[in-house]
N, C-alpha and C positions, 0 to 999 in steps of 0.2 A: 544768489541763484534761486530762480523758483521752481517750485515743482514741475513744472513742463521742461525746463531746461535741463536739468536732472535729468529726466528720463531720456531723454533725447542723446544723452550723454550713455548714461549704462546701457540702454538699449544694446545698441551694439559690441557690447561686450557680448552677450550670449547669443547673438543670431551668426548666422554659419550663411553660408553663401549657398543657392540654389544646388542640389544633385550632389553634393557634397560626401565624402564619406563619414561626416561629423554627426550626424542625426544621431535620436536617441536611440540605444539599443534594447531590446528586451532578450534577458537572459533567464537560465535556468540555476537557483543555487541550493548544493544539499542543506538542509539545514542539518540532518542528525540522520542516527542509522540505530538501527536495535536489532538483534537474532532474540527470539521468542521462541520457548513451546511450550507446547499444550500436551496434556494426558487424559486420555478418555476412557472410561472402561464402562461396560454393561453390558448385560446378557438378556436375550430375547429367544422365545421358545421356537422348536425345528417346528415347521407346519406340519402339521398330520397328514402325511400323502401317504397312508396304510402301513409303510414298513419303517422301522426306525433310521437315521444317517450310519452310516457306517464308518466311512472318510471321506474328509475335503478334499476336493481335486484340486479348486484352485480361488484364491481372493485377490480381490482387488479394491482399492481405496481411495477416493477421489473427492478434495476437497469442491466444491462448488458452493455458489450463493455467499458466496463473501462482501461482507460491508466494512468500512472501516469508519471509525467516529473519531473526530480529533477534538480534542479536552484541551485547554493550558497544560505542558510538559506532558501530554498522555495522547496514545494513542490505543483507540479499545479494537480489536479485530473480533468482528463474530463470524459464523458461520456452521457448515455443515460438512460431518463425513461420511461422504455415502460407502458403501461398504458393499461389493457384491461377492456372492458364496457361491460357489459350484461344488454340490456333494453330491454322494454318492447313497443309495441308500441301500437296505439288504437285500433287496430283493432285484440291485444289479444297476437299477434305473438311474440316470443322472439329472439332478432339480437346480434350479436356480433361484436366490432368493437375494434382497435386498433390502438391506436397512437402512437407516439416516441416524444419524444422533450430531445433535446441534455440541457447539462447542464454544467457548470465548476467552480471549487471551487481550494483556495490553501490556505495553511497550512505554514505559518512562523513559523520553526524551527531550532536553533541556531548551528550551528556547521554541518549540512546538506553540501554535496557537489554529483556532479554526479558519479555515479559509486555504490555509496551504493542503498542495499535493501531496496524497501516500501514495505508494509506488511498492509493492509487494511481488514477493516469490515465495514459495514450497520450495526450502531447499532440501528438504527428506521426510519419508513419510513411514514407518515401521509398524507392522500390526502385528501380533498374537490374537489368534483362534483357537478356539478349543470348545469338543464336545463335550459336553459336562453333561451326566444322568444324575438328575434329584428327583426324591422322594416327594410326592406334592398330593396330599390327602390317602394318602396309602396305596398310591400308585408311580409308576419309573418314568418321569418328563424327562424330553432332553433340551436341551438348551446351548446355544452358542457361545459362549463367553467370550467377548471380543473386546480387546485393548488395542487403542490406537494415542500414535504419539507422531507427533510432526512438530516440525522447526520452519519458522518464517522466519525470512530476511526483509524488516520493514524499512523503508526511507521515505523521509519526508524531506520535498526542495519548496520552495518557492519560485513564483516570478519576479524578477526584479527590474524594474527599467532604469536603464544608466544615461545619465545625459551626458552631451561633449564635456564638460567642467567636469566631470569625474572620470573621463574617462584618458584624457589629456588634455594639458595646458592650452590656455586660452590663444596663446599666439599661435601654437602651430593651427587651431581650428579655425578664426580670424584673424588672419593677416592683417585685415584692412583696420582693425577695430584703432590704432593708431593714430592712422591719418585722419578717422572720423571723430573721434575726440579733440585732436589738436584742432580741426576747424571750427569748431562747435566751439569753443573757451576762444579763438578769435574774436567770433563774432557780437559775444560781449559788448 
């Protein structure tokens, strides 16, 4: 048998008949799943708007600017949390102020490599604030002291394309591939 006649022969083994439901599919697979967190803390000075804070009304904490880097078994997440204040200060008045402080966390997960999808959420995000007065060259600074901690749920899938041969047997995709073999070793 020669090389042409061979092919002529497996060919239809793998060819599926026109509109068929045997085409290949492209799917979505997890590869792995990690929960991460992170802990941040630092303190930054109240602005001098003439009276000192007295109490926070109200914070708020919002990750934003997320990137994710994917390493062999590692997945690195950076980003930012923004962090906004509403206090009060003595003299009655209400201020608004906002910080950022960058943050970075990674996720060892097995079989991870670059090219595949992350696929992330904030599953909780908990902060501690506090006015803190220090002594700062022989004068009374005040300062925010602000601790933040959050939990990611990271996932990494792939895409995966499956063809009819993996996906079910060769008969039920080609019926015909039978009769076209037996013809073919005929005509020998």
């Amino acid at each position: 048998m020669n090389r042409l006649d061979r092919q002529t022969i497996i060919k239809p083994l793998f060819e599926c008949e026109r509109n068929t439901w045997c085409k290949p599919e492209k799917t979505t697979v997890l590869i792995g799943e990690a929960e991460v967190q992170t802990v941040k803390r630092t303190a930054f000075p109240v602005p001098k708007c003439g009276f000192p804070a007295k109490k926070i009304i109200a914070v708020h904490v919002e990750v934003v600017d997320t990137t994710d880097t994917i390493f062999k078994n590692k997945v690195v997440k950076e980003g930012v949390f923004q962090v906004d204040i509403i206090y009060a200060s003595c003299d009655g008045l209400v201020h608004h102020v906002c910080h950022e402080i960058p943050f970075m966390t990674s996720a060892h997960i097995k079989c991870v490599r670059p090219g595949m999808h992350v696929q992330n959420e904030v599953i909780d995000t908990e902060q501690k604030i506090e006015i803190v007065t220090t002594p700062r060259r022989g004068a009374k600074c005040q300062c925010f002291d602000v601790m933040v901690a959050a939990t990611f749920l990271i996932r990494v899938t792939a895409d995966v394309v499956k063809s009819p041969v993996q996906r079910h047997t060769v008969g039920r995709c080609c019926p015909h591939h039978k009769k076209t073999a037996s013809s073919l070793r005929r005509k020998k």
